[in-house]
Short mmCIF file of the C-alpha atoms (twelve columns), coordinates in Angstrom:
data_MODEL
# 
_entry.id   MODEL 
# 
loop_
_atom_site.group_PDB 
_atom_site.id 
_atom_site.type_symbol 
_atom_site.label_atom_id 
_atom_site.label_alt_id 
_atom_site.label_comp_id 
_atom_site.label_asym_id 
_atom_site.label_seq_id 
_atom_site.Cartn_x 
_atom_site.Cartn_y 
_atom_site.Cartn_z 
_atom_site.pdbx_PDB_model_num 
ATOM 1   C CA . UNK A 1   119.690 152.097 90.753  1 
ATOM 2   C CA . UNK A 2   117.660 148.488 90.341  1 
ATOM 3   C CA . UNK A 3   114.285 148.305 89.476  1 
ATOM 4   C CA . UNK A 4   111.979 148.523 92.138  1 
ATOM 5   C CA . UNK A 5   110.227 144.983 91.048  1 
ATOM 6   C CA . UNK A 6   113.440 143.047 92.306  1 
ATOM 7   C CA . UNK A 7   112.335 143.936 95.940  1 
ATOM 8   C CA . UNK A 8   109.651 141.030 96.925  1 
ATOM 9   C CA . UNK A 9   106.427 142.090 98.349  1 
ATOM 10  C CA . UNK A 10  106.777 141.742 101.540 1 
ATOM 11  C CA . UNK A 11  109.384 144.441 102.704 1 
ATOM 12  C CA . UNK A 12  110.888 144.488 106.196 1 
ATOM 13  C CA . UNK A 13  111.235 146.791 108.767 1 
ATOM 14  C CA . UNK A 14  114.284 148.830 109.545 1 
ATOM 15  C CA . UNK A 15  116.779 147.928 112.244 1 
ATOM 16  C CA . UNK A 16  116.278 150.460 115.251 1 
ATOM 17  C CA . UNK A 17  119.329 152.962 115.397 1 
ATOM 18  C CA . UNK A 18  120.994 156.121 113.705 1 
ATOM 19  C CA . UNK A 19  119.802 155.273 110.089 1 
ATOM 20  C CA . UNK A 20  116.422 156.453 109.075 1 
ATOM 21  C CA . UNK A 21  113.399 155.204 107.626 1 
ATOM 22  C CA . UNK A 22  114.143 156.747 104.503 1 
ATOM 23  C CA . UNK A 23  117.714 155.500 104.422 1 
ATOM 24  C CA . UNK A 24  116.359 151.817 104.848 1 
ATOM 25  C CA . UNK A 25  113.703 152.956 101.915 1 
ATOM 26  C CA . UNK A 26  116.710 154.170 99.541  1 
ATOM 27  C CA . UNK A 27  118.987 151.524 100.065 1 
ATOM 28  C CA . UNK A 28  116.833 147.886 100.799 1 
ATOM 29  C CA . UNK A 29  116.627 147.624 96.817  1 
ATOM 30  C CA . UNK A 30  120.224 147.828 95.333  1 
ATOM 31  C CA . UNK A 31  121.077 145.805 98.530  1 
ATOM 32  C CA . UNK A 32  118.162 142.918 98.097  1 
ATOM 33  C CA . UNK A 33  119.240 143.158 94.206  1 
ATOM 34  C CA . UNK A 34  122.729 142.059 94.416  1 
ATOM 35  C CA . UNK A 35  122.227 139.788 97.663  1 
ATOM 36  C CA . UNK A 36  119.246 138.047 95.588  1 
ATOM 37  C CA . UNK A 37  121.225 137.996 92.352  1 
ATOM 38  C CA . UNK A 38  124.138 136.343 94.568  1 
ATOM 39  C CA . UNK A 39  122.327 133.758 96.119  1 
ATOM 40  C CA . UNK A 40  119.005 132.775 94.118  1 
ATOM 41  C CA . UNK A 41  117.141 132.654 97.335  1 
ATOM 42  C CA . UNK A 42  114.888 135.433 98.587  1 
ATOM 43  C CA . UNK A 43  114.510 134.310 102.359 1 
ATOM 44  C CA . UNK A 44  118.514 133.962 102.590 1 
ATOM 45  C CA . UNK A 45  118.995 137.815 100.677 1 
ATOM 46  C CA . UNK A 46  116.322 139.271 102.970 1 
ATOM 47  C CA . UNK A 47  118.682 137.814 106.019 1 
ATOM 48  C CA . UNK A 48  121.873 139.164 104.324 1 
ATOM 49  C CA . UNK A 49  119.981 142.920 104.005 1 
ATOM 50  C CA . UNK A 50  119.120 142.831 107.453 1 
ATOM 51  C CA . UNK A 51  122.272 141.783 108.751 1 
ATOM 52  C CA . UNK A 52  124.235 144.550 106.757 1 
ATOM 53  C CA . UNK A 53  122.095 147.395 107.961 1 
ATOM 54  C CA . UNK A 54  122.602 146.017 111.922 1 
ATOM 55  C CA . UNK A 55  126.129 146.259 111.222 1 
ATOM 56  C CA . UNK A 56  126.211 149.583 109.644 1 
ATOM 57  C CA . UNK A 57  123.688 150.634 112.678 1 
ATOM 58  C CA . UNK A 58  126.271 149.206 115.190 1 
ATOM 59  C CA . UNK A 59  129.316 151.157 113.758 1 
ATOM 60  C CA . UNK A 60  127.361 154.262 114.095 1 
ATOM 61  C CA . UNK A 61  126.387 153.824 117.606 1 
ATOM 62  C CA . UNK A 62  129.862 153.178 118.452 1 
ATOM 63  C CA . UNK A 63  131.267 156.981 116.895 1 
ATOM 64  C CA . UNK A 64  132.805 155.409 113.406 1 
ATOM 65  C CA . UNK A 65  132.327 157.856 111.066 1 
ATOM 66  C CA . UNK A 66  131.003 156.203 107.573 1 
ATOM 67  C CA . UNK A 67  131.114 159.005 104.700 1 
ATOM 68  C CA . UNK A 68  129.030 156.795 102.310 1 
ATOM 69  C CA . UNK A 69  126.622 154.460 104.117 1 
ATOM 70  C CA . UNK A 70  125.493 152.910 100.448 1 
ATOM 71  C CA . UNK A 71  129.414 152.209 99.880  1 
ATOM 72  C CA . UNK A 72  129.223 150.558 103.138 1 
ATOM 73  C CA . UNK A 73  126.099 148.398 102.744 1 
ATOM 74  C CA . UNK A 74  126.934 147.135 99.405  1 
ATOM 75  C CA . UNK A 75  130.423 146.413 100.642 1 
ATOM 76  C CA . UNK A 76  128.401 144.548 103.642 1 
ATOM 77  C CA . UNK A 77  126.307 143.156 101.476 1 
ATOM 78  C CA . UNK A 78  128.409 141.806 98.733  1 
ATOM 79  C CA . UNK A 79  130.675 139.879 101.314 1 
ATOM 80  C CA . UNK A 80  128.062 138.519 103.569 1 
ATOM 81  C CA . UNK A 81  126.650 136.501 100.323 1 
ATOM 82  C CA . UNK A 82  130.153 135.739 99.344  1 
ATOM 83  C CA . UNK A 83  130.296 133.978 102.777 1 
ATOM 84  C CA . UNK A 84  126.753 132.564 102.374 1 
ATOM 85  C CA . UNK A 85  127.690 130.804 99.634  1 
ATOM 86  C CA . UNK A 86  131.033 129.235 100.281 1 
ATOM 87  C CA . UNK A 87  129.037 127.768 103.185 1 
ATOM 88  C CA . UNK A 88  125.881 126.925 100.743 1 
ATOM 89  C CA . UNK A 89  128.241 125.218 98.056  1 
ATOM 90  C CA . UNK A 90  127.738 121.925 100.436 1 
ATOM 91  C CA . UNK A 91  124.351 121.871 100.781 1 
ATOM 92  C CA . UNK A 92  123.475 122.802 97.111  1 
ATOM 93  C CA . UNK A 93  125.836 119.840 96.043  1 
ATOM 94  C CA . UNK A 94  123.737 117.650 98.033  1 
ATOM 95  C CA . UNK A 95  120.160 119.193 97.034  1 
ATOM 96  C CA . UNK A 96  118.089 116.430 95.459  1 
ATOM 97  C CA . UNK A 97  117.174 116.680 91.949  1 
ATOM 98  C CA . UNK A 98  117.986 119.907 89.431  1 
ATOM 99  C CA . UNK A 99  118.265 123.160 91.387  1 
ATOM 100 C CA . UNK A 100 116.450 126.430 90.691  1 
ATOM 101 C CA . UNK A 101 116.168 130.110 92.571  1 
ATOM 102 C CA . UNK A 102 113.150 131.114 94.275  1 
ATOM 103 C CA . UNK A 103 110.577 132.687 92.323  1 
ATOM 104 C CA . UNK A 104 110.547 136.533 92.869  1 
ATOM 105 C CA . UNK A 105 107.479 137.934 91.280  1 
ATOM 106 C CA . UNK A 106 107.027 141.644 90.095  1 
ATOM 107 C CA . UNK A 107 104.154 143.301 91.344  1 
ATOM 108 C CA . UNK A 108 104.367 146.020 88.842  1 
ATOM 109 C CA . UNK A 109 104.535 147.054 85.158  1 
ATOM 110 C CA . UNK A 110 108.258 146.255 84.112  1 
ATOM 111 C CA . UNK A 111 110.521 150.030 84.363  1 
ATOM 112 C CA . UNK A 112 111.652 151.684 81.163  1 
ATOM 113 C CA . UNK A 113 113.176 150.064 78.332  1 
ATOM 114 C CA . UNK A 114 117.258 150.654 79.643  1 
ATOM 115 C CA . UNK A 115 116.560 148.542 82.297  1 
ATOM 116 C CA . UNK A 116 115.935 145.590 80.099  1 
ATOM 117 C CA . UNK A 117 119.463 144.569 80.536  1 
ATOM 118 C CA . UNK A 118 118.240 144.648 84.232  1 
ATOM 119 C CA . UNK A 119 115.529 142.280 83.884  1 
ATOM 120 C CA . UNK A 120 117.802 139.599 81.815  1 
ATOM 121 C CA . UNK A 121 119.949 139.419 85.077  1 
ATOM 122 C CA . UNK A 122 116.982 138.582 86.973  1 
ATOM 123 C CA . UNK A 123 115.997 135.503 84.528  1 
ATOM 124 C CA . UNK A 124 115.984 131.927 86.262  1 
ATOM 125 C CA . UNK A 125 118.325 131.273 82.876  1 
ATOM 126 C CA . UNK A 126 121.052 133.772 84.373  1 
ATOM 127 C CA . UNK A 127 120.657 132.892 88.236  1 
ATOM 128 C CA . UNK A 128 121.540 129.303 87.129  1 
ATOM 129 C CA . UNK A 129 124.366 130.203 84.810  1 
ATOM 130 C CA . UNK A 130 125.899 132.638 87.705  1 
ATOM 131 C CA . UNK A 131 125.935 128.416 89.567  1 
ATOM 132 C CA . UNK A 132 129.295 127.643 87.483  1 
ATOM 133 C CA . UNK A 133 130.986 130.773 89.170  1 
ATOM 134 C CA . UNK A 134 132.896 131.039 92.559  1 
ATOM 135 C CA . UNK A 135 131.261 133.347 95.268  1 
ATOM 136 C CA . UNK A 136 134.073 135.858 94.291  1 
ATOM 137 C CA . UNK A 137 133.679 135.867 90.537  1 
ATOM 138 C CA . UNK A 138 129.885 136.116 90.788  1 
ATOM 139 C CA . UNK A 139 130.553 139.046 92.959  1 
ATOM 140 C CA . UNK A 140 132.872 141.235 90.869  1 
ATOM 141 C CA . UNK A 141 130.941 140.022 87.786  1 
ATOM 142 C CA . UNK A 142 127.736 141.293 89.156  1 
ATOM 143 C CA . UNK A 143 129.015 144.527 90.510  1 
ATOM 144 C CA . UNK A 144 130.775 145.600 87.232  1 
ATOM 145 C CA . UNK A 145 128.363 143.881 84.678  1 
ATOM 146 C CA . UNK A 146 125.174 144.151 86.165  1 
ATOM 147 C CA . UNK A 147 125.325 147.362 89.090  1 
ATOM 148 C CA . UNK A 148 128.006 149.493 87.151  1 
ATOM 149 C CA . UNK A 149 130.697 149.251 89.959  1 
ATOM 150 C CA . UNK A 150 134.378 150.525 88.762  1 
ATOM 151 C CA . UNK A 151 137.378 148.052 89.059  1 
ATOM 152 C CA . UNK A 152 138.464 150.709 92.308  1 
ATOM 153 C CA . UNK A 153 135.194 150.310 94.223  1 
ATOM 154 C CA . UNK A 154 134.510 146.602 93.421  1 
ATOM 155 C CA . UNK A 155 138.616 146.262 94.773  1 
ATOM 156 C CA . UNK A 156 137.468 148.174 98.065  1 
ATOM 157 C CA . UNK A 157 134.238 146.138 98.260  1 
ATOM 158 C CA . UNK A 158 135.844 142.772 97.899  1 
ATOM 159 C CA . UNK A 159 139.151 143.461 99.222  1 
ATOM 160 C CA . UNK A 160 141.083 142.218 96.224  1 
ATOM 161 C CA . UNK A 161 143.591 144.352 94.283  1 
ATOM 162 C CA . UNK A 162 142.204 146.369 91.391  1 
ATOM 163 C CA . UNK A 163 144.248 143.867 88.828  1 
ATOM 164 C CA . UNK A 164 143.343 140.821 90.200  1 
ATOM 165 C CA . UNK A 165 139.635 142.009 89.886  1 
ATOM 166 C CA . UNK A 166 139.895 142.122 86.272  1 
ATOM 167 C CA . UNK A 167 141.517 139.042 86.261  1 
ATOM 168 C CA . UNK A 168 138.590 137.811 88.324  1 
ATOM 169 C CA . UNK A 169 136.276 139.403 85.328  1 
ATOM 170 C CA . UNK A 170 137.859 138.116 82.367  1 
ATOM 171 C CA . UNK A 171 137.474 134.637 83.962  1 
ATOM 172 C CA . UNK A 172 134.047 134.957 84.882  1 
ATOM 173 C CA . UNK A 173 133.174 136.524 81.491  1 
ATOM 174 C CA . UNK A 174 134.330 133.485 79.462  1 
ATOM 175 C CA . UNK A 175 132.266 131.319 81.782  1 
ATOM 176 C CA . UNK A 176 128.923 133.460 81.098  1 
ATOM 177 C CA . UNK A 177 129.760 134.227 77.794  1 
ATOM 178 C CA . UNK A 178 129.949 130.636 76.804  1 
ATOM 179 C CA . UNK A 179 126.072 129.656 77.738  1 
ATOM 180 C CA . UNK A 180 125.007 133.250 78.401  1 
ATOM 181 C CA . UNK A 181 120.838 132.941 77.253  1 
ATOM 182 C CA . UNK A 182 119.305 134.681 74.994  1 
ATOM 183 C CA . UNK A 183 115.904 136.210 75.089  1 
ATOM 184 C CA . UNK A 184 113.123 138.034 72.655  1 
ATOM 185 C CA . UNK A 185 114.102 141.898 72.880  1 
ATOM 186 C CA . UNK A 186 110.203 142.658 72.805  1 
ATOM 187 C CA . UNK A 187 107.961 142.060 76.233  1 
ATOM 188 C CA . UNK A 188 105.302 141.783 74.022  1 
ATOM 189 C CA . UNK A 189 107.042 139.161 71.879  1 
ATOM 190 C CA . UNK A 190 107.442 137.287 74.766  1 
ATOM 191 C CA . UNK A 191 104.072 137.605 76.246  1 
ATOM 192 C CA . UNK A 192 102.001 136.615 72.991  1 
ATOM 193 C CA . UNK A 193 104.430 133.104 72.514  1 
ATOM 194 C CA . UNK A 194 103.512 132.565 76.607  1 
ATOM 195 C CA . UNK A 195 99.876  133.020 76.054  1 
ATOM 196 C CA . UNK A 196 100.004 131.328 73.057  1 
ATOM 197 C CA . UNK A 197 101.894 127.946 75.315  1 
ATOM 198 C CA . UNK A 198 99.509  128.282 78.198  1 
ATOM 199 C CA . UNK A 199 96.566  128.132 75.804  1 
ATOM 200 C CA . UNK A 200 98.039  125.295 74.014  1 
ATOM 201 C CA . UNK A 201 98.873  123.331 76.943  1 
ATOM 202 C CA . UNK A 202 95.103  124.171 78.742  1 
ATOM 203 C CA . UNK A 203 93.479  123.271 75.339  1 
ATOM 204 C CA . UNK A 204 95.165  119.923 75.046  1 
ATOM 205 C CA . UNK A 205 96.551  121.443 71.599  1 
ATOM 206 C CA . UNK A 206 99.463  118.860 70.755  1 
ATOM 207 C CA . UNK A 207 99.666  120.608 67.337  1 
ATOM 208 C CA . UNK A 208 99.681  123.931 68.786  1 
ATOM 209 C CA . UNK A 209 102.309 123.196 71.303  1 
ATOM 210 C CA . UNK A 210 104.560 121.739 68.700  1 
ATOM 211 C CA . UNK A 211 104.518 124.861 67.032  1 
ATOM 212 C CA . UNK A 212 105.552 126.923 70.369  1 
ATOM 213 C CA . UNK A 213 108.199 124.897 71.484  1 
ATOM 214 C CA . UNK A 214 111.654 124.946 69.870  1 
ATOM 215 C CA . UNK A 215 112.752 121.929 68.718  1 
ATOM 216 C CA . UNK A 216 115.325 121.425 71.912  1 
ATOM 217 C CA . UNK A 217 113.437 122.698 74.181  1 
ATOM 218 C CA . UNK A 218 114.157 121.767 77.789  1 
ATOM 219 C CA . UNK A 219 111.939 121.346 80.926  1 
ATOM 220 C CA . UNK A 220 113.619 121.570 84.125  1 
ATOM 221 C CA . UNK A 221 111.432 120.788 87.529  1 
ATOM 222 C CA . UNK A 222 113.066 121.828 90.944  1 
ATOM 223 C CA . UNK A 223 110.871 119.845 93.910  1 
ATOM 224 C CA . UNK A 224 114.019 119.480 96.310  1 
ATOM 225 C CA . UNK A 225 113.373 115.844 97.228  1 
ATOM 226 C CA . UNK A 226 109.953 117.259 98.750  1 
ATOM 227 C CA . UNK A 227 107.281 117.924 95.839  1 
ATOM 228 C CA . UNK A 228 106.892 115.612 93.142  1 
ATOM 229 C CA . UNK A 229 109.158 116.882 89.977  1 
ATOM 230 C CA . UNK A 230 111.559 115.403 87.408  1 
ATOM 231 C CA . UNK A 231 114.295 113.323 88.238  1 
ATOM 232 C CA . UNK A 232 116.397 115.088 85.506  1 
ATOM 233 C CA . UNK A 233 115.660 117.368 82.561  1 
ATOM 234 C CA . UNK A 234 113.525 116.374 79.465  1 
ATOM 235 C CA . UNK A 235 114.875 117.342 76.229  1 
ATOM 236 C CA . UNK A 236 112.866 117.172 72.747  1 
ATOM 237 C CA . UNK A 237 109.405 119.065 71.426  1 
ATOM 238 C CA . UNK A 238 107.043 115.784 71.496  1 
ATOM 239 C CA . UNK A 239 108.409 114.525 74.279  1 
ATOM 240 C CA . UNK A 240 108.421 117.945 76.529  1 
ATOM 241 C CA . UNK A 241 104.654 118.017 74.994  1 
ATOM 242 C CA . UNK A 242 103.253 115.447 75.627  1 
ATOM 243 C CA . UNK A 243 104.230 115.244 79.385  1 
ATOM 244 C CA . UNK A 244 102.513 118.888 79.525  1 
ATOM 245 C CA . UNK A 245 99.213  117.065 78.080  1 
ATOM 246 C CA . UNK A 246 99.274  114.564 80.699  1 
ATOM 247 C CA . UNK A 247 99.666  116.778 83.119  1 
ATOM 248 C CA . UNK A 248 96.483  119.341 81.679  1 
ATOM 249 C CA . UNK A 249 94.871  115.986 82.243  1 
ATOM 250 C CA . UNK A 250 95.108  115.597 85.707  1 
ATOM 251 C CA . UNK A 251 94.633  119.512 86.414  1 
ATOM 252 C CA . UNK A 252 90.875  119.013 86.530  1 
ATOM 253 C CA . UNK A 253 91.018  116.165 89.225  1 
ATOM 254 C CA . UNK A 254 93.362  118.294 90.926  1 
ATOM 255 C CA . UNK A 255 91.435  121.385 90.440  1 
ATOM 256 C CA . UNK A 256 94.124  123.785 90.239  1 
ATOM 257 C CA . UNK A 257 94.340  126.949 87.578  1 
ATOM 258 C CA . UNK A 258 97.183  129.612 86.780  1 
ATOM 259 C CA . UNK A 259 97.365  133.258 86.541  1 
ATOM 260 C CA . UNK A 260 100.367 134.018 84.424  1 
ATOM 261 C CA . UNK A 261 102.683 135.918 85.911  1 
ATOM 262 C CA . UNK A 262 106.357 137.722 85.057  1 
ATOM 263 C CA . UNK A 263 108.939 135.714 87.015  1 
ATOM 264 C CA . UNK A 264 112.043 137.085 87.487  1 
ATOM 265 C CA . UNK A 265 111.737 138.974 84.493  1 
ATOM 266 C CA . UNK A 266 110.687 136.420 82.326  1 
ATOM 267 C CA . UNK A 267 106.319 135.674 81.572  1 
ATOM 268 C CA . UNK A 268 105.708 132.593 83.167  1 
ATOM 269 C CA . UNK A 269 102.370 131.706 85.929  1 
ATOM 270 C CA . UNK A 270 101.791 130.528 89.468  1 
ATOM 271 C CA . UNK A 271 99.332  127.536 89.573  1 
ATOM 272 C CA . UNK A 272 96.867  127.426 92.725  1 
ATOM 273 C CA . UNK A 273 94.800  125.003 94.471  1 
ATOM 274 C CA . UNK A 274 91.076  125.061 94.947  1 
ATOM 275 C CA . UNK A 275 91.731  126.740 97.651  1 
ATOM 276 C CA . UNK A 276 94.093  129.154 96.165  1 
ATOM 277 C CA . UNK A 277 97.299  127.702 98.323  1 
ATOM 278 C CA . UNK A 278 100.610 127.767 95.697  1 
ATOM 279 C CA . UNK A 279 101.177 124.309 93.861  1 
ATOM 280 C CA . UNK A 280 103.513 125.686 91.283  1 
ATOM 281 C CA . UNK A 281 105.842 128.402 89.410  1 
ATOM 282 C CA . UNK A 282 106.150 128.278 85.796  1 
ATOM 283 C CA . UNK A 283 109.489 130.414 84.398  1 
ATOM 284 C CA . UNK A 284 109.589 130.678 80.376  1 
ATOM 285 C CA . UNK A 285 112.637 131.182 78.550  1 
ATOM 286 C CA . UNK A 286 111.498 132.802 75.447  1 
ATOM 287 C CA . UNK A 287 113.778 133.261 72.255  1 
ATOM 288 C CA . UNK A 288 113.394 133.112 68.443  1 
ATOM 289 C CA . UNK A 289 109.424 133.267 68.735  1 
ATOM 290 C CA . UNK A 290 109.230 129.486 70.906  1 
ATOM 291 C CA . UNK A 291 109.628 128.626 74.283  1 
ATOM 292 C CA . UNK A 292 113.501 127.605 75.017  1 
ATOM 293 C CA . UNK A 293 113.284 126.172 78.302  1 
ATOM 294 C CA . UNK A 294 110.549 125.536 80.587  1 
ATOM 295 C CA . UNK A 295 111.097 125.708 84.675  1 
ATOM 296 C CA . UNK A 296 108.662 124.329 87.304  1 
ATOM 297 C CA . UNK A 297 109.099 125.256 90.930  1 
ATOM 298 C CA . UNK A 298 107.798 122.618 92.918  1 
ATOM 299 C CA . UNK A 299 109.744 122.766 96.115  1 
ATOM 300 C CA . UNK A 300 107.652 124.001 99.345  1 
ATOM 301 C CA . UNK A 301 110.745 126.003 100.733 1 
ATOM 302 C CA . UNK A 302 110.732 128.118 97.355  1 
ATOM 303 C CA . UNK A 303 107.051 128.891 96.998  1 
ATOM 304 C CA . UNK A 304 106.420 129.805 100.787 1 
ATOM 305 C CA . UNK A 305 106.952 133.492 100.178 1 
ATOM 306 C CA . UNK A 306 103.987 134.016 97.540  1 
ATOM 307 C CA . UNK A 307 101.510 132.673 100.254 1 
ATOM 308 C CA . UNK A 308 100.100 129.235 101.732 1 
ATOM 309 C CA . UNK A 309 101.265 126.295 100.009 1 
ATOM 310 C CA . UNK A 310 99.291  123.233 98.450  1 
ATOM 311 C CA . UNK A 311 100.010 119.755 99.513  1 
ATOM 312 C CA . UNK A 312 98.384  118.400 95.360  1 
ATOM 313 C CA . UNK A 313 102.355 118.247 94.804  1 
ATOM 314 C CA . UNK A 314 104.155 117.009 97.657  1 
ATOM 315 C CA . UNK A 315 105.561 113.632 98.394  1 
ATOM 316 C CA . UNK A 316 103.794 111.233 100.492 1 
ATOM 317 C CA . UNK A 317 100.477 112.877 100.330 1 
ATOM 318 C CA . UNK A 318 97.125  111.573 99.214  1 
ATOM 319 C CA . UNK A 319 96.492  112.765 95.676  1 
ATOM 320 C CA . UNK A 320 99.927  113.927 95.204  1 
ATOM 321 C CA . UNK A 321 101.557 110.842 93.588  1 
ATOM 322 C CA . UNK A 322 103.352 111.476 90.104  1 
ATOM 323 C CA . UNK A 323 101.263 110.556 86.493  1 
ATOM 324 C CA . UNK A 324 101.872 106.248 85.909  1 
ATOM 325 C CA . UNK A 325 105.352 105.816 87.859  1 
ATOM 326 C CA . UNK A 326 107.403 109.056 86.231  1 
ATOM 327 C CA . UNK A 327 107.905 112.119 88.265  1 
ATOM 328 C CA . UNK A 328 106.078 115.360 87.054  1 
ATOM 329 C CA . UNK A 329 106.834 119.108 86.008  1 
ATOM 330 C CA . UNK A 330 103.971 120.336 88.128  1 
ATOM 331 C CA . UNK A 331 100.715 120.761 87.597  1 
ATOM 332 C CA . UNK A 332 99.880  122.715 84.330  1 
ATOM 333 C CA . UNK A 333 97.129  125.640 84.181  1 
ATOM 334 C CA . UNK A 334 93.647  123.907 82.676  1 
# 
């Protein structure tokens, strides 16, 4: 069963009908878990839950007989984000600038150590890698990689023969394998190099921040042609750097500050306004004791479900202009 912290906070009421409360309770977070993991978006897996259990509650009204309503909702599930994104691929093709998932914060204290592997799925990293898959390969990879699923069910859940889903596998595993990230094994490895990079960055620590980041690191902002982020993906220690210093310069005028957060599975921090509306989500990929890759949120359609949203980053608004002509990362935490 998935970790509880995959389910966002708000959760949704249950469709009126035969199934229970409790049903909706047991099943909402293996359903949200692969529907999330499929799609990257929180707002469009909450949809796809919702939908499956209205169709499971319709069958039962009618007098079908369903022996295993889980094997139903994940069958449901899995093939209503399979059609999502065939009908996505357009749109995400088109998005302006790099693309990221939503954010999905945990609320609580990461689960036991086996479900580490669990986490790793949840990275921004993964999501992104899962991008160079087809719906139908991300599907049978996540079911048998990630959920568990044997080659029979994930055949009856995606209607393809039991061969041709390992076929399906063995494809999709040299596709992950090949730029599959890494991460520290330790949570507290990876939370002393993020407080370490946040207290760099605040401090205007050049020095400091050198030592943090690896020497390739990568910063990747997602503002969807709406919030003010970078055109494309800055490569190189100094460079990534100094960028971050300019932007602790221009927190104070913007008055914004962080609380660090974990972010899908990874330590990373949401940056507020003075008026504590969301300007920002930072996601740290953390390996070999320094910071990897570095992802900034920016886009107002990604951020809406942690609460009101500041306007400091958004195009065409007063104050929210990039630093001297180059588009920013977001702001950082002062």
């Amino acid at each position: 069963m998935p970790p509880e912290d995959t389910v966002p906070p708000e959760d949704t009421s249950p469709p009126e009908g035969p199934l229970s409360a409790e049903d909706y309770t047991e099943y909402r977070p293996l359903m949200f878990s692969i529907a999330y993991r499929m799609t990257g978006s929180i707002s469009d897996a909450e949809d796809i839950v919702q939908e499956a259990f209205l169709r499971l509650t319709r069958v039962l009204r009618d007098g079908t007989v369903i022996d295993s309503p889980k094997a139903y909702l994940a069958t449901a599930t899995t093939r209503l984000a399979i059609s999502h994104l065939r009908s996505a691929r357009v749109r995400r093709e088109s998005y302006v600038g790099a693309w990221l998932p939503e954010p999905l914060l945990a609320d609580e204290e990461p689960g036991p150590a086996e479900r580490a592997e669990m986490s790793d799925s949840l990275s921004m990293a993964f999501l992104v890698l899962l991008e160079s898959l087809t719906p139908t390969e991300r599907a049978v990879f996540l079911l048998h990689e990630v959920f568990g699923y044997d080659y029979k069910e994930i055949a009856g859940i995606t209607g393809k023969s039991e061969t041709n889903c390992r076929q399906i596998l063995a494809r999709a595993r040299h596709h992950v394998d090949d730029g599959k990230p890494r991460f520290d094994a330790s949570r507290e490895q990876r939370d002393q190099v993020a407080r370490r990079f946040f207290e760099a960055a605040a401090g205007g620590d050049l020095g400091g921040l050198m030592e943090i980041l690896a020497p390739d690191v990568v910063m990747v902002g997602d503002g969807g042609g709406k919030a003010w982020a970078l055109a494309e993906p800055m490569s190189g220690a100094e460079r990534v750097a100094r960028l971050l210093l300019g932007l602790t310069r221009r927190a104070p005028k913007m008055g914004v500050h962080f609380e660090p957060a974990y972010v899908n599975g990874q330590p990373g921090a949401v940056t507020y306004d003075t008026q504590d509306r969301v300007v920002n989500v930072f996601a740290l990929d953390i390996a070999d004791g320094r910071v990897q890759t570095i992802r900034s949120i920016l886009n107002p359609d990604k951020l809406h479900h942690l609460g009101p949203v500041s306007d400091a980053a958004l195009r065409g608004v007063p104050g929210g202009s990039p630093p001297r002509g180059q588009q920013s990362g977001g702001a950082t935490p002062d």
